[in-house]
Structure formats: C-alpha cells, structure tokens
TILOPA-519021 format. One record per residue: residue number from 1; x, y, z of N, C-alpha, C in turn. Coordinates in Angstrom, 1 decimal. Example, Ala and Ser with C-alpha at 12.3 -4.5 7.8 and 13.67 -1.06 7.14 Angstrom:
% residues 2
REC / num / n.X / n.Y / n.Z / ca.X / ca.Y / ca.Z / c.X / c.Y / c.Z
REC / 1 / 13.2 / -5.7 / 7.8 / 12.3 / -4.5 / 7.8 / 13.2 / -3.3 / 7.8
REC / 2 / 12.8 / -2.2 / 7.1 / 13.7 / -1.1 / 7.1 / 12.9 / 0.0 / 7.9
//
This chain:
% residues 62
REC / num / n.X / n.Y / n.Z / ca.X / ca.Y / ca.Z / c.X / c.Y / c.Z
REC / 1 / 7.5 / 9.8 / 12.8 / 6.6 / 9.1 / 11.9 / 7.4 / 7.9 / 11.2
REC / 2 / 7.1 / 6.8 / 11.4 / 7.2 / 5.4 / 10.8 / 7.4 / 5.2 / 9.3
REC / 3 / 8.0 / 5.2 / 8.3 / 7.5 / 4.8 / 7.2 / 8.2 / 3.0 / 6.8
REC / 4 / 7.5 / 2.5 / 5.6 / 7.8 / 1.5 / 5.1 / 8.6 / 1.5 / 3.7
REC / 5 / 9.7 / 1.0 / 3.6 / 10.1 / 1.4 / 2.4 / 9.0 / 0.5 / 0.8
REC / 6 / 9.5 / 0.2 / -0.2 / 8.7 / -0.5 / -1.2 / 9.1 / -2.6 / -0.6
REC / 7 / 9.8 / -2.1 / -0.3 / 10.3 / -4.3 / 0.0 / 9.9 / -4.5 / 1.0
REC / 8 / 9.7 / -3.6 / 1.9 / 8.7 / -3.6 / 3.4 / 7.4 / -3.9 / 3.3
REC / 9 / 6.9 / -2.9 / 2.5 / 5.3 / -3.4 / 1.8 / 5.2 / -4.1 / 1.5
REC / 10 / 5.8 / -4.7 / 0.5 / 5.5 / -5.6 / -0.6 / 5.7 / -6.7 / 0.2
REC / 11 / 6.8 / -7.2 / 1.5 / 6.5 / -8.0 / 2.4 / 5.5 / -8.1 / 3.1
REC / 12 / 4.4 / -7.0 / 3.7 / 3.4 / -7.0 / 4.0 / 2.6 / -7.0 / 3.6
REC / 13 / 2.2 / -7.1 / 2.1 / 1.3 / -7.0 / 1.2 / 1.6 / -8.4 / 0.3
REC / 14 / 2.8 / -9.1 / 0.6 / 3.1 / -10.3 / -0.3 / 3.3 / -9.5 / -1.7
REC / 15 / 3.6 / -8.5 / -2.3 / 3.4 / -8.4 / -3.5 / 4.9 / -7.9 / -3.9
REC / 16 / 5.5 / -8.0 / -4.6 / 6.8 / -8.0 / -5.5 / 6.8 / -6.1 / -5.5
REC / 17 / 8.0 / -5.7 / -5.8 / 8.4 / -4.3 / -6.1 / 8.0 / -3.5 / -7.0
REC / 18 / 8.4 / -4.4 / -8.0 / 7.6 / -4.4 / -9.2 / 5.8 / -3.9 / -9.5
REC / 19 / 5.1 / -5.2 / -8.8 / 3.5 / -4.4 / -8.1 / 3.4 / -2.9 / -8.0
REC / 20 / 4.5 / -2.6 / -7.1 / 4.1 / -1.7 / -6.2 / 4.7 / -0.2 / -7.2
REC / 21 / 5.3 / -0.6 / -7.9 / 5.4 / 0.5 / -8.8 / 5.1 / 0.8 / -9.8
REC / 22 / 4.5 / -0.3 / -10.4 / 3.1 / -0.3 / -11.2 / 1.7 / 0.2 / -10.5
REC / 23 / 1.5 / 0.2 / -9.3 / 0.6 / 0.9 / -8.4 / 0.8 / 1.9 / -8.5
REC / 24 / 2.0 / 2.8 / -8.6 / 2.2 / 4.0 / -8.4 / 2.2 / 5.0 / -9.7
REC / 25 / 2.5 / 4.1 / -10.7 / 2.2 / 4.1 / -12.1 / 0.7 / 4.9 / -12.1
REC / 26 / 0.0 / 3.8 / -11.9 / -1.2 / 4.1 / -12.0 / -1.9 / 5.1 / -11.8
REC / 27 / -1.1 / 5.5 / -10.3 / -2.0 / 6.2 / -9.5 / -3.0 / 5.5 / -8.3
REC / 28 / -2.4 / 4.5 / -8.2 / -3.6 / 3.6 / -7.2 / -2.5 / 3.5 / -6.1
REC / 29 / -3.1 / 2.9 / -5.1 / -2.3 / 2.5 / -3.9 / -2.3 / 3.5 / -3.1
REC / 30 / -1.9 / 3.0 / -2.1 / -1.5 / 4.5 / -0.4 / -0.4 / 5.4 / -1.1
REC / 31 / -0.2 / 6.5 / -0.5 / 0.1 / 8.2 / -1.0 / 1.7 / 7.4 / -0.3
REC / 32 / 2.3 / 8.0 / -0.9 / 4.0 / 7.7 / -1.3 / 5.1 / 9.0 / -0.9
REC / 33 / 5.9 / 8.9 / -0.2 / 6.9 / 10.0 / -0.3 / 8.1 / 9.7 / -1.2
REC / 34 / 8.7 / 10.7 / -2.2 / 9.9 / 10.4 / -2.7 / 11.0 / 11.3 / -1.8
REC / 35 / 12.2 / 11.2 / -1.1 / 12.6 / 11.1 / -0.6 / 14.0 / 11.1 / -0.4
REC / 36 / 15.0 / 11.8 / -1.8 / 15.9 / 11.4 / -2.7 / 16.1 / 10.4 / -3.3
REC / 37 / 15.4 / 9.9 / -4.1 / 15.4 / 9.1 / -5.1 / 14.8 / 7.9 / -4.4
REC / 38 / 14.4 / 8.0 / -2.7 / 13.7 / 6.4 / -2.2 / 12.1 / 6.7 / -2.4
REC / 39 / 11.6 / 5.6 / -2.5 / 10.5 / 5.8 / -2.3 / 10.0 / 5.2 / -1.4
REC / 40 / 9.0 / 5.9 / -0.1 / 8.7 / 5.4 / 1.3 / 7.0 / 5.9 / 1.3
REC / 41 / 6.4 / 4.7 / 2.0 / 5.2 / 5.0 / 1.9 / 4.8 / 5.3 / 3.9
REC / 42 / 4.5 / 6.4 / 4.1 / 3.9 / 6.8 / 5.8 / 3.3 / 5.5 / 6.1
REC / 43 / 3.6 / 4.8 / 7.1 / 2.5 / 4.2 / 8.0 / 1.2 / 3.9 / 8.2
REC / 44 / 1.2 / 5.4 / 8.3 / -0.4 / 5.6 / 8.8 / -0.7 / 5.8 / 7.9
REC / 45 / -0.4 / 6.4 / 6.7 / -1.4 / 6.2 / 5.2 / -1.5 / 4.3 / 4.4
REC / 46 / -0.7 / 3.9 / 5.0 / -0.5 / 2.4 / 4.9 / -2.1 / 1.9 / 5.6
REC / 47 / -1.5 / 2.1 / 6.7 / -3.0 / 1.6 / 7.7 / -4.0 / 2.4 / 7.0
REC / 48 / -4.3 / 3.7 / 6.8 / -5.7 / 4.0 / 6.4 / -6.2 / 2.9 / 4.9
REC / 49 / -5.2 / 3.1 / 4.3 / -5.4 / 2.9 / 2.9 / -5.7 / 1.4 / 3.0
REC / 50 / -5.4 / 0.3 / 4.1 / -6.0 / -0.7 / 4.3 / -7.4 / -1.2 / 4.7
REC / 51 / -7.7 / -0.1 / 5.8 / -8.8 / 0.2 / 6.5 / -9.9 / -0.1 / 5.6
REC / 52 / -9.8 / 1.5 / 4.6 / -10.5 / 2.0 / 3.3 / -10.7 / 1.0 / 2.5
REC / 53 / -9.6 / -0.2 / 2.3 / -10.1 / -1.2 / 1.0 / -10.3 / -2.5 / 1.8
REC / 54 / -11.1 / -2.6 / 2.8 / -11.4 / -3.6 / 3.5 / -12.7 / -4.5 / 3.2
REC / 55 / -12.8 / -5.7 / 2.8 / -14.4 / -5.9 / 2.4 / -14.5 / -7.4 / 3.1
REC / 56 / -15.9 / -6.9 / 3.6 / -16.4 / -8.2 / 4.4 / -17.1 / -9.3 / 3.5
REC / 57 / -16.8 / -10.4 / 4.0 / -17.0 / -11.4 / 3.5 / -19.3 / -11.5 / 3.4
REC / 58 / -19.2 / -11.9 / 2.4 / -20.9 / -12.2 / 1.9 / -21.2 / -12.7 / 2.6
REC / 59 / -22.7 / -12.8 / 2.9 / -23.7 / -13.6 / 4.4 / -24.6 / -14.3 / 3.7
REC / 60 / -24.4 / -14.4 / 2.1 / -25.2 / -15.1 / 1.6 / -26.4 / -15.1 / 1.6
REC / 61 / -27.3 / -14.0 / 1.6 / -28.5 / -13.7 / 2.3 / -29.0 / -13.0 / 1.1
REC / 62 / -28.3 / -12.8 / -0.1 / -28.8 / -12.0 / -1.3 / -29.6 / -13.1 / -1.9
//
C-alpha cells in the first residue's frame, strides 16, 4: 500500500503542512496513519476522499 507523507499532500493539494494539520486538528480531511511519530495518509483514502469532495461546475440553468 502507497502512502503520502504530509509535504507529499500538501504538494498535491498545493496546501502548506501546516493546512494539513490544522485538518487533522479538526477532524476534517482523508483518515491518516500515525506511524511513530510520522504522519502518512493511505493513498487510496487520498483518492476516495477526493472522489467524495468533487463538485461539478454549475450549468447555469437555475
């Protein structure tokens, strides 16, 4: 199984380390393994968790 570490994401997501542990803070974001003290987020919960927050653009039709 593949994982990404937090500076891997945050390169794929553009978003700073910092973000990403304030996400985890939260409680928001894809499901995380700790790992001795790393923190690595699975792949495939990466991809679902993108999948899941995917939104199509408006057709302007409203």
């Amino acid at each position: 199984m593949r994982h990404l570490n937090q500076v891997e994401l945050g390169r794929r997501w553009n978003l700073s380390p910092r973000t990403l542990e304030n996400l985890r803070w939260k409680r928001k974001g894809p499901p995380y393994l700790k790992l001795g003290g790393r923190v690595v987020y699975p792949l495939d919960d990466v991809e679902t968790y993108e999948r899941a927050n995917k939104h199509l653009p408006d057709d302007g039709k409203r």
